[in-house]
N, C-alpha and C positions, 0 to 999 in steps of 0.2 A: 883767435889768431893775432899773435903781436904785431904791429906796423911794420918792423924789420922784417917779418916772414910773406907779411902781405905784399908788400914791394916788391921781395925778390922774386914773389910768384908771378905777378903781374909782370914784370922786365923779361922772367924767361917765357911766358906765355906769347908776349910781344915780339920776344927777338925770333921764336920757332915761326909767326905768324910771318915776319918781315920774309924772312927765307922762304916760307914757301909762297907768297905772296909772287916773288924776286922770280922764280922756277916759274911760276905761273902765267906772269907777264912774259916770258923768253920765249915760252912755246906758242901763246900766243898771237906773241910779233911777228916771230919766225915764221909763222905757216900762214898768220893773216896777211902777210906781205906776198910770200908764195902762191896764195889762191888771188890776191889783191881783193879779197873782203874786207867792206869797211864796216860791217859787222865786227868779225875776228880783231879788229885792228882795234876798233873803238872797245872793245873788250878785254884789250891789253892794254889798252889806256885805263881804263877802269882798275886793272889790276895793279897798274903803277902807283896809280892814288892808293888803291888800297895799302900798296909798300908804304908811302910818303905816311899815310896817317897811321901807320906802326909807326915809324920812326917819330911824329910829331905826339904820340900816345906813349912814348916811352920818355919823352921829356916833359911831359904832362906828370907823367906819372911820378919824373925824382923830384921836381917843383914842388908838385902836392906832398910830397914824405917829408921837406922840409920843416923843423920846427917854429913854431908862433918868432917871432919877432919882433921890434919897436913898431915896424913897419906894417905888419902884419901877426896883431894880436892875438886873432882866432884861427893862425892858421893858414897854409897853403891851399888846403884843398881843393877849391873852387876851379883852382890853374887846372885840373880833370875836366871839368864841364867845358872852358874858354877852348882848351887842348882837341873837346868833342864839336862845339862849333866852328873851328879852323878844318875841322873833317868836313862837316857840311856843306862851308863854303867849298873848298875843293871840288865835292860832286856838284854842287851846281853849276860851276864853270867849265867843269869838263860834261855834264848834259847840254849844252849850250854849242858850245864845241863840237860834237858829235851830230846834234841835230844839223848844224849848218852844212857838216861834211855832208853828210847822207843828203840832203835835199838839192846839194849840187852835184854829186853821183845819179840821185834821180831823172835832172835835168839832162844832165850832158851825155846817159847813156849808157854808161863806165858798169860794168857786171865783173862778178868775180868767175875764175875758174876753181869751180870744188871738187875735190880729190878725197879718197880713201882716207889718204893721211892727215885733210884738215880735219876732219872726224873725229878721227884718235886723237888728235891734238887737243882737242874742244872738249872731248869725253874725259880726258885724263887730266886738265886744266880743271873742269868742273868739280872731281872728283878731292881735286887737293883744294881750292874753294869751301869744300863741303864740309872735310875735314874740321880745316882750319876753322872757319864760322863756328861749327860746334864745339870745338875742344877751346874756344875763347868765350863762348855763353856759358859752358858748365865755371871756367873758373872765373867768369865775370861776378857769376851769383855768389860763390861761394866764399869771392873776397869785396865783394858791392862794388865794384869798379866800373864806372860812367866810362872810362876809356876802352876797357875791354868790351863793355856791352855795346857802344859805340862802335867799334871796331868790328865786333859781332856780327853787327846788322850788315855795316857797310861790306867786309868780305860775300856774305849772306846774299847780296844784290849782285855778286859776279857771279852765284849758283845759275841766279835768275835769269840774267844776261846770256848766261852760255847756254842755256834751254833755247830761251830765243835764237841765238845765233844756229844751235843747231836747228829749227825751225824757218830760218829760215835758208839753212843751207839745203833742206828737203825741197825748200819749195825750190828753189834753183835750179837743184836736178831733175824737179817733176818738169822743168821750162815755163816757168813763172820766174823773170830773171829780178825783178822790181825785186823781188821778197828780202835780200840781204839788206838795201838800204831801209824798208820797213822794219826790219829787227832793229838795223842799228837804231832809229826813232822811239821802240817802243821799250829798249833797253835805257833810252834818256826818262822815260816817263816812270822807269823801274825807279832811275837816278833821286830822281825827283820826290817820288813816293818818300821813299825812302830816307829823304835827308829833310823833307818837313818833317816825319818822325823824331830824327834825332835832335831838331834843331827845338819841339815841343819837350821832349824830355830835357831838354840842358837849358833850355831857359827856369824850367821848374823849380830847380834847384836854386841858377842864380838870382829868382828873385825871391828865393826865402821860402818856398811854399813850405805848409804845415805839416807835420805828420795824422797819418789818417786817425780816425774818434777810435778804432780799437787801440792803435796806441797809446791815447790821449785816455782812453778807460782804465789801463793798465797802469798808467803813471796815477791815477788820483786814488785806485784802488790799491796800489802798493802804501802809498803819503797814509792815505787813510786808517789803512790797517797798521803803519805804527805809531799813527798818532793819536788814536783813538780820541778819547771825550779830553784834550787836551789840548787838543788844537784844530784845524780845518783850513783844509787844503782848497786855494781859486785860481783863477787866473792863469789855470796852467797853459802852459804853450810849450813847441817845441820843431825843429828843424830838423835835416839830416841832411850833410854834408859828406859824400860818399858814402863811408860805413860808418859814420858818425853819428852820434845824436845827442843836440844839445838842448837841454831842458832847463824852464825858466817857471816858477810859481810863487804866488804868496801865498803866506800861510798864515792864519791868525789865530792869536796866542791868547792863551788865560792870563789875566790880569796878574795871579799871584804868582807865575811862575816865574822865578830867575832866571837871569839873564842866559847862565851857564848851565841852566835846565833846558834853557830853547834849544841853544844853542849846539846839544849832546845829540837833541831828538831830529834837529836838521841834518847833523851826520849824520846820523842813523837811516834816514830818510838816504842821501845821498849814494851811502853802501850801499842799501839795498837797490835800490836802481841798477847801479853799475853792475850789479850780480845780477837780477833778475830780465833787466829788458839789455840785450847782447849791443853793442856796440854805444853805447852810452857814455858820453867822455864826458860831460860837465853839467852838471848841476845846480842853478844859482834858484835861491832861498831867500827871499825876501817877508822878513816877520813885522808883523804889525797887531799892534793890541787886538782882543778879542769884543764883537761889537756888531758890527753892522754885517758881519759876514757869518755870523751865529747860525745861522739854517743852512749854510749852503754846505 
């Protein structure tokens, strides 16, 4: 997939998610205000963030499309992950926020009245949640996107939410009236879950981590096999920045061979990467006499 294709998949994935995101918070408000659950309420708060980090994941996402620069040699990309812990941040402040509501709701008495139509509101709210969560996981994978998978989880957490909320709209009607502001509580610890997840997967990236030893098997087994008794491949390393992957090795060279001999077979080496392991964007090749790295 070219970056021009991958972009405009991720922006339209983004802008379907914001919209029904936008629907999902309205029925929300509208009926958590009606019933005056601060369950329903605090879960159209949820669905607001959810809005805010489409829109804050789709300017992640032109940042990251942006080409290298003076400023920024290797690249935008990383502006995805920062764009996935501005998500983070947001759910922790709004679980903080919700917990305080609910625990002065508990104190002071305040119960909601549940109706037929909070139900349906909460069921058909859950249901475009659902939706949306999954049709941004299937294209987060398919174009490696930190902000869509991101974005994934966090809608993913207002499935969860609304489970609880209708759990605790049951208890309300069984006359256990406590039950709404306990959802709302246990919908912050859904929050929470949830956003030390994300905030674990996007630090991973920005501080470099490595690609896994099957990858790393697959880069010295490629090198190897065209470099046969000619040379030998060490030191491989390698990263992955979105759906990137950038790879770094020495490799040590027979004494007799020219300069524009090495130098044919490190392309060689190069192409085949870029063909063989799928998102592969650069390559650096550092040669050095053949010697102390003979066995490896």
């Amino acid at each position: 997939m070219s970056k021009a294709s991958r972009h405009g998949e991720i922006k339209r994935t983004l802008l379907i998610a914001l919209a029904g995101n936008i629907i999902s918070t309205i029925i929300k408000l509208i009926f958590g205000l009606l019933a005056n659950s601060i369950a329903m309420i605090s879960d159209a708060v949820h669905s607001l963030l959810d809005s805010v980090s489409s829109i804050v994941g789709m300017y992640g996402n032109r940042i990251g499309q942006k080409p290298p620069d003076l400023e920024h040699p290797y690249g935008h990309q990383k502006f995805e992950y920062i764009s996935a812990l501005v998500i983070t941040l947001m759910m922790i402040i709004a679980g903080f926020n919700i917990i305080h509501e609910a625990i002065e709701r508990l104190l002071s008495g305040v119960f909601p009245n549940i109706t037929y139509f909070s139900f349906a509101a909460i069921i058909i709210s859950l249901f475009i949640s659902l939706s949306i969560s999954i049709y941004e996981r299937i294209v987060g994978k398919k174009t490696s996107s930190a902000i869509l998978m991101a974005d994934s989880f966090h809608t993913l957490t207002d499935v969860f939410a609304s489970l609880v909320v209708i759990a605790g709209f049951i208890g309300t009607l069984l006359g256990v009236l406590y039950t709404d502001s306990i959802a709302a509580i246990i919908i912050c610890f859904i929050i929470a879950y949830v956003a030390a997840s994300l905030f674990r997967s996007s630090t991973k990236i920005l501080v470099d981590q490595g690609v896994s030893n099957e990858i790393l098997a697959k880069i010295r087994s490629i090198t190897n096999g065209v470099c046969g008794d000619e040379m030998a491949c060490h030191a491989v390393r390698g990263r992955i920045v979105g759906d990137r992957l950038f790879v770094d090795m020495h490799v040590a060279v027979k004494g007799e061979l020219s300069v524009e001999e090495s130098h044919k077979i490190t392309e060689t080496i190069e192409r085949r990467l870029k063909e063989e392991i799928k998102g592969t964007e650069e390559v650096i090749i550092h040669t050095e006499p053949r010697g102390e790295h003979d066995n490896i």
